[in-house]
C-alpha positions as CSV (number, residue, x, y, z in Angstrom):
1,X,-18.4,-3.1,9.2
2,X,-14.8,-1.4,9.6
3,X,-11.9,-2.3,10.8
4,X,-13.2,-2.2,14.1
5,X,-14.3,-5.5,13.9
6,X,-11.1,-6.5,14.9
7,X,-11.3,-4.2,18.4
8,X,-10.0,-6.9,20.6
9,X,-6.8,-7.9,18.5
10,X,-5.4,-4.2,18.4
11,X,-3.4,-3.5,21.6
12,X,-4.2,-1.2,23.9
13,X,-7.8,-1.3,23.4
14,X,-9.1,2.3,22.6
15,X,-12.3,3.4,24.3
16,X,-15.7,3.2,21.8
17,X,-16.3,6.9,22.1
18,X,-12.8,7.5,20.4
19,X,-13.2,5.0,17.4
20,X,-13.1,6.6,14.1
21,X,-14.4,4.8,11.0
22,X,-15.4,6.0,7.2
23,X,-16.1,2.5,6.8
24,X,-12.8,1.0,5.9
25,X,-12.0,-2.2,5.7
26,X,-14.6,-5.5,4.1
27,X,-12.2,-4.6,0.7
28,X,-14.0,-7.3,-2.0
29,X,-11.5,-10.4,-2.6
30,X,-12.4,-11.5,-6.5
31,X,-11.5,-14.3,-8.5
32,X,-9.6,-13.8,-11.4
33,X,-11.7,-14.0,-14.7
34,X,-8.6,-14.2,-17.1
35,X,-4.9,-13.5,-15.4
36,X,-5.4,-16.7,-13.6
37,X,-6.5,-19.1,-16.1
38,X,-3.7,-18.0,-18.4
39,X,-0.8,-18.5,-16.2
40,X,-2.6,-21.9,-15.0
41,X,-3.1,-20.6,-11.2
42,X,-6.3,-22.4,-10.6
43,X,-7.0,-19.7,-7.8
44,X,-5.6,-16.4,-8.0
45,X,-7.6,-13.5,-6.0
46,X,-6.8,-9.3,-6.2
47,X,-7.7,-7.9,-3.1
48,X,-9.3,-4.3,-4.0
49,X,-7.8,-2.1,-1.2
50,X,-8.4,0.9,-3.7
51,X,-12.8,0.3,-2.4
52,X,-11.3,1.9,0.7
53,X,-12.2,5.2,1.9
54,X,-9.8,7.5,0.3
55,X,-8.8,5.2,-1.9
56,X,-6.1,2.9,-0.8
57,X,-5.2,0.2,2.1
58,X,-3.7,3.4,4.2
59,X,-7.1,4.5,5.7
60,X,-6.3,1.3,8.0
61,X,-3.9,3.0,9.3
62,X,-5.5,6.2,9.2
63,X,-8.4,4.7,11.6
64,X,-6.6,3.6,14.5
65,X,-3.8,6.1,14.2
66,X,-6.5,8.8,14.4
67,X,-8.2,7.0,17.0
68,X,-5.4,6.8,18.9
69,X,-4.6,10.8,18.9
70,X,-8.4,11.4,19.7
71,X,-7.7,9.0,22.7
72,X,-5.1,10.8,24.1
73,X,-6.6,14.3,23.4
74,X,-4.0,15.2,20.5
75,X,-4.9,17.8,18.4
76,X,-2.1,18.4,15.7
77,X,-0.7,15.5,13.8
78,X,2.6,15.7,11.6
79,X,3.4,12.9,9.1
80,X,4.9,12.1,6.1
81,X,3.8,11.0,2.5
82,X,4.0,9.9,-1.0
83,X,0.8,10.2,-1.2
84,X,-1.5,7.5,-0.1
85,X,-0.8,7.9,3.4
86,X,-1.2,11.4,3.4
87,X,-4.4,11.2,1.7
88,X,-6.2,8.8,4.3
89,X,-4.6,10.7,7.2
90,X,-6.1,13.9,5.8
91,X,-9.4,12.7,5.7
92,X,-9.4,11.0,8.8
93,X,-8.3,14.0,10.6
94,X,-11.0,16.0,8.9
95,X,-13.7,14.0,10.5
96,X,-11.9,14.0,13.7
97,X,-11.1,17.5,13.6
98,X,-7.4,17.4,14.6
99,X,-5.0,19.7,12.5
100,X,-2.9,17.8,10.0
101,X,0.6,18.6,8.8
102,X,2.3,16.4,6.2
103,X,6.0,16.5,4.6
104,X,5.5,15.0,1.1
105,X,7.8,13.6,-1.9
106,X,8.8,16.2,-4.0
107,X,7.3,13.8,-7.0
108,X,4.0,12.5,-5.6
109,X,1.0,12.3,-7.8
110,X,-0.9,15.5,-8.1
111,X,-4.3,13.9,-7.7
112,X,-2.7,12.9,-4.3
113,X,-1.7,16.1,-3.1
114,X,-5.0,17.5,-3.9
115,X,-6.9,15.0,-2.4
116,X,-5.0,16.2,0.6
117,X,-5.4,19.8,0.2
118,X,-9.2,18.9,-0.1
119,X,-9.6,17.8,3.2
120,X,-7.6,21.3,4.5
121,X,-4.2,19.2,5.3
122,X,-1.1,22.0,5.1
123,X,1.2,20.1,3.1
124,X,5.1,20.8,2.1
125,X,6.7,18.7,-0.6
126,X,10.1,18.1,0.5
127,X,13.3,18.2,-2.2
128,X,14.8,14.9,-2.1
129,X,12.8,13.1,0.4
130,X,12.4,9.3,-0.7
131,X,15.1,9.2,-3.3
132,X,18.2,10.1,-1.1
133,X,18.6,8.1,2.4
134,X,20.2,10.8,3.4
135,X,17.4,13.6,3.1
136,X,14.7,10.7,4.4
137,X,16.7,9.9,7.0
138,X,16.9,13.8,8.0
139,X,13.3,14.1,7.2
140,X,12.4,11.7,10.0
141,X,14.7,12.7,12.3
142,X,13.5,17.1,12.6
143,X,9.9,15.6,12.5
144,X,10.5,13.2,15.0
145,X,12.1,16.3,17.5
146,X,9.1,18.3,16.6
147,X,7.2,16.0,17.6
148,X,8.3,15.8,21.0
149,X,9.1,19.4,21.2
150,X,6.2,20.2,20.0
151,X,3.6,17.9,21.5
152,X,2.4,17.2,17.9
153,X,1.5,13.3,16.9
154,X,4.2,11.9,14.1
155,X,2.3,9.4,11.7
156,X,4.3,7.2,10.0
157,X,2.7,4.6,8.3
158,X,5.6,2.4,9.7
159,X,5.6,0.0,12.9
160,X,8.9,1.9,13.6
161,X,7.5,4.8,14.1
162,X,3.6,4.2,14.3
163,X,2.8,0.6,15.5
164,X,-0.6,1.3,17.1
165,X,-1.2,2.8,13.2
166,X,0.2,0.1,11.4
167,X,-2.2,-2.6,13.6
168,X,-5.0,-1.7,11.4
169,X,-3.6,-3.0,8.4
170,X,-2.5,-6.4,10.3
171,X,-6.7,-6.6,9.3
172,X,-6.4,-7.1,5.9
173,X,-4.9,-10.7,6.8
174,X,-7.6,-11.6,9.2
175,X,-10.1,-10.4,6.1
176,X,-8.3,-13.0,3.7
177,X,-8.4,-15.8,6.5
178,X,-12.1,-15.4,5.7
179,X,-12.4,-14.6,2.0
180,X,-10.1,-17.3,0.4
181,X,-11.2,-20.7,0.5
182,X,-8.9,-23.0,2.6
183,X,-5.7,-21.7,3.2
184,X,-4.7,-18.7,2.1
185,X,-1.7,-19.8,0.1
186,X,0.5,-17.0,-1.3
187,X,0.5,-13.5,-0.7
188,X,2.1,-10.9,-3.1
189,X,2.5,-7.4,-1.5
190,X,3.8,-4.4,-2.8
191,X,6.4,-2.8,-1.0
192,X,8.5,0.2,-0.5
193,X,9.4,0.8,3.4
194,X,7.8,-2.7,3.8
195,X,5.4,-1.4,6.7
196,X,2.0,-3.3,5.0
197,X,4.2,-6.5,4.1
198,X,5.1,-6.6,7.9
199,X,1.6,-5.8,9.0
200,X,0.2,-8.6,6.9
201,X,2.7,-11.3,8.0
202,X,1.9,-10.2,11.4
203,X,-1.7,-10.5,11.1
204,X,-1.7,-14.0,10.1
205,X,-0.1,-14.8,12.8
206,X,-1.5,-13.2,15.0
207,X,-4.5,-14.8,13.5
208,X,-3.1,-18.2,13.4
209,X,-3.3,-18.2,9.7
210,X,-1.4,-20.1,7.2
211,X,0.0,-17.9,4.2
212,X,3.3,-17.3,2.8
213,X,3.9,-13.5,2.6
214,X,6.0,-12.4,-0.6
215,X,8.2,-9.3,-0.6
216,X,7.9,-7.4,-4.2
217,X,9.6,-4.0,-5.0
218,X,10.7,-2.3,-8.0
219,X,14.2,-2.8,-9.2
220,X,15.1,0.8,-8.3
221,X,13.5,0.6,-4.7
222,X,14.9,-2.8,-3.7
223,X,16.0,-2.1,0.3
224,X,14.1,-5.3,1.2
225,X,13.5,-8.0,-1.5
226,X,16.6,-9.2,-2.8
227,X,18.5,-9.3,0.7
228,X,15.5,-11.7,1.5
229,X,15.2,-13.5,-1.9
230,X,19.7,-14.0,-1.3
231,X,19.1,-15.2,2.5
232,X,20.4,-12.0,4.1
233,X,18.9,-10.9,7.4
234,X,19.3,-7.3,6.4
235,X,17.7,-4.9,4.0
236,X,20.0,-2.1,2.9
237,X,19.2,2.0,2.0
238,X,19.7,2.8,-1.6
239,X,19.4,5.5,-4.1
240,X,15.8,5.3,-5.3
241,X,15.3,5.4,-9.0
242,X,12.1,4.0,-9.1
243,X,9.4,6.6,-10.6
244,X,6.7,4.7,-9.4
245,X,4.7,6.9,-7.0
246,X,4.2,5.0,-3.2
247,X,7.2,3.2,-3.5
248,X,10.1,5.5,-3.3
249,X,11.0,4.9,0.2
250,X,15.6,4.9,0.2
251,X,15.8,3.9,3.9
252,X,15.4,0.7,5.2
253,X,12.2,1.5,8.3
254,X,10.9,-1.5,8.5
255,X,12.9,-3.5,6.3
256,X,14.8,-6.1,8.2
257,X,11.8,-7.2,10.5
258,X,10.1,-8.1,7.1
259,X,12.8,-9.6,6.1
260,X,12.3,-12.0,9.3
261,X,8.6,-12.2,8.8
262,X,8.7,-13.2,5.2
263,X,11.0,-15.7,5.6
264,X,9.4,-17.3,8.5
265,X,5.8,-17.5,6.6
266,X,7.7,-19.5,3.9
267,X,7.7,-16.0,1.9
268,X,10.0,-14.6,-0.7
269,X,11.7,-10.9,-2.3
270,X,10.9,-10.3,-5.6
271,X,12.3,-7.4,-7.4
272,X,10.5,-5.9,-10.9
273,X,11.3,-3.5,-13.3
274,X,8.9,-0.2,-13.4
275,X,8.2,-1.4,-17.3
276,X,6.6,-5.0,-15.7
277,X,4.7,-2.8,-13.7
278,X,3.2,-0.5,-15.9
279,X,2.5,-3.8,-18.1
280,X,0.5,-5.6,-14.9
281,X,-1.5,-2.5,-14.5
282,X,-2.0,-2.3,-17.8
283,X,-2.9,-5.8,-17.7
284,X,-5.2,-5.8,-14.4
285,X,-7.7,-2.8,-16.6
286,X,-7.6,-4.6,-19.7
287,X,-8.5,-8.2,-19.1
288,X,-10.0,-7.7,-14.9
289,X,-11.3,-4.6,-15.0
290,X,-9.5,-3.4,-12.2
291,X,-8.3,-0.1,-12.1
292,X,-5.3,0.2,-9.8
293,X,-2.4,2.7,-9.5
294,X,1.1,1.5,-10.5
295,X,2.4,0.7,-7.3
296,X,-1.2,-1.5,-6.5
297,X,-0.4,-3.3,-9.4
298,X,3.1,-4.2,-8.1
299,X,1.7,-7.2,-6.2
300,X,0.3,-8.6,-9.6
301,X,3.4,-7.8,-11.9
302,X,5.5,-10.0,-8.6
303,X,2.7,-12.9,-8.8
304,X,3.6,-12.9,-13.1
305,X,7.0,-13.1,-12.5
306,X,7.3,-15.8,-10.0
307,X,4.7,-18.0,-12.4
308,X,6.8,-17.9,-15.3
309,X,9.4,-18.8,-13.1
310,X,7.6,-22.3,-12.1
311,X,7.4,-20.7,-8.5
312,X,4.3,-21.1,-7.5
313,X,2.4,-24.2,-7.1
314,X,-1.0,-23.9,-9.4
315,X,-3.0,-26.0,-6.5
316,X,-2.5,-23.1,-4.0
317,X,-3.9,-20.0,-3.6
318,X,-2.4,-16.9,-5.0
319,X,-3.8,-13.6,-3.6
320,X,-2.8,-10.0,-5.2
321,X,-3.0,-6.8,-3.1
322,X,-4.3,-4.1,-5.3
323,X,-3.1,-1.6,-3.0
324,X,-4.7,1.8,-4.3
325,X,-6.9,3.1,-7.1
326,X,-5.9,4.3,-10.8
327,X,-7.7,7.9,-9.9
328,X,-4.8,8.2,-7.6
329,X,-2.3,8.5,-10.5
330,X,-3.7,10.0,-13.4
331,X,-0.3,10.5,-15.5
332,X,0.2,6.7,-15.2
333,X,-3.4,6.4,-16.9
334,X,-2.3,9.0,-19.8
335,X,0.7,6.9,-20.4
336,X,-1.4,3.6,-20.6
337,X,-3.8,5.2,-23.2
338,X,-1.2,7.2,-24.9
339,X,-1.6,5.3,-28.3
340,X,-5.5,5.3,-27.8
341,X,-7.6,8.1,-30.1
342,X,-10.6,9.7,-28.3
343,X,-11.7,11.3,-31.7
344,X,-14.7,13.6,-31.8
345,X,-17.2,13.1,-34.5
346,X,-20.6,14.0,-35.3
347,X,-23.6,11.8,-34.7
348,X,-24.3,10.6,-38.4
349,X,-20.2,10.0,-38.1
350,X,-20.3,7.6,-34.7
351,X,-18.5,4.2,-35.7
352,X,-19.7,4.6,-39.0
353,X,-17.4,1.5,-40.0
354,X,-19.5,-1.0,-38.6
């Protein structure tokens, strides 16, 4: 089971011979054990994108976009990163054997960059690039002329610049359609360019699903979700302040057709501070279990806010992206168990107070 379940709703079809899977895709959809029952959401579900390949929802991408190259006989691709996307492209282009070239974040994770370099990716982190429009903006513009010049594939994990990509992760809604018990209800996604909160609005409909998609970014990344929370049709670049890692993204990409989506699903912005975030994902280990990296625990720390705000109707469905795993950011982890002693004692010693 992959995401290549789904052949027939991706457009063009790509020939069997040149689908690549690692078995992506079939994420587990759990019920909340504690979250839920506290905030009085009868039915409140975390998605686990982090049980993907590489570790997070971008090896949906990484499937067809690699699929796609091996298709038309491209051998070099050139993309960009904070992290997550780089990391899933890296490995898909391992097992496909196509050379792989990725302009990265100055500030992304090193566990990210490693898991790159691991799967023989040449990588350049790139001063600037997410934080300042301008830089991004001039990232994407010499990579998109050395692209052509060149021959080379760009992958950007953005329907701007990579919609047969981006496709793949329109699966994650026809996954929910099947995993959550009536309708869907409400869907919180993280966001920073907004590409996977388009790609799930437009899988539901493309699936004839019923589910509003929410919009949530931090505070210091907000280019999509207060313009849509305010009823503006148009998301707005920014100086990025945010230090959570995925989520940098200045430039508005995809913003304003999310923007549209959201709103038509019956979808909202949401805007919270990197301290809420750290607290849901925090919160997600402590009393779920689930080990996420900040920017997967976006969706949840979004969900909290909107509760306490007598936003969400506790009859309907509330479903959480968990976007990528905590091994993906161990610094965050560090923090979370900075006032947590790992003593070492001697075996008479071992929790000799009980």
């Amino acid at each position: 089971m992959s995401v290549w379940r789904w052949a027939d709703r991706y457009s063009p079809l790509i020939p069997d011979e040149h689908c690549l899977s690692l078995g992506e895709g079939q994420t587990p959809c759990i019920r909340s054990r504690s979250i839920g029952a506290d905030l009085g959401i009868r039915d409140l579900f975390f998605k686990l994108e982090s049980a993907n390949p590489s570790g997070s929802y971008k090896d949906r991408f990484a499937a067809l976009a690699v699929s796609h190259m091996r298709a038309n006989r491209e051998h070099t691709c050139l993309a960009t990163s904070s992290g997550n996307t780089g990391s899933a492209l890296a490995a898909y282009c391992a097992a496909a054997r196509i050379r792989c070239r990725i302009a990265v974040v100055e500030s992304a994770p090193s566990a990210k960059l490693q898991q790159m370099l691991a799967h023989g990716a040449e990588i350049q982190r790139v001063r600037e690039f997410g934080t300042n429009a301008s830089v991004t903006g001039c990232v994407f513009e010499r990579l998109e002329a050395k692209s052509r010049q060149r021959g080379f594939a760009l992958q950007i994990s953005a329907f701007r610049y990579s919609p047969l990509g981006m496709q793949g992760v329109e699966s994650i809604a026809f996954e929910l359609q099947e995993q959550v018990p009536g309708q869907t209800g409400n869907v919180f996604c993280p966001a920073g360019g907004g590409g996977l909160t388009l790609a799930v609005a437009r899988g539901f409909v493309k699936a004839n699903g019923l589910a509003s998609v929410h919009c949530v970014q931090p505070e210091g990344n907000d280019t999509i979700a207060s313009a849509l929370r305010k009823g503006s049709d148009e998301a707005r670049h920014v100086r990025c302040s945010t230090k959570i890692s995925g989520l940098q993204v200045a430039n508005v990409i995809d913003g304003n057709e999310v923007i549209a989506a959201c709103r038509e699903s019956g979808g909202t912005g949401h805007t919270v501070s990197d301290q809420q975030i750290f607290d849901a994902q925090k919160l997600l280990a402590r009393a779920e279990g689930i080990f996420s990296e900040p920017a997967g625990a976006v969706s949840l720390a979004g969900a909290l806010q909107a509760a306490r705000r007598g936003e969400l109707d506790p009859e309907v469905p509330v479903v959480c992206l968990i976007t990528g795993s905590g091994f993906k950011d161990s610094s965050s982890i560090d923090a979370m168990n900075a006032d947590t002693e790992c003593p070492v004692v001697t075996a008479d010693a071992m929790f000799a107070e009980d």
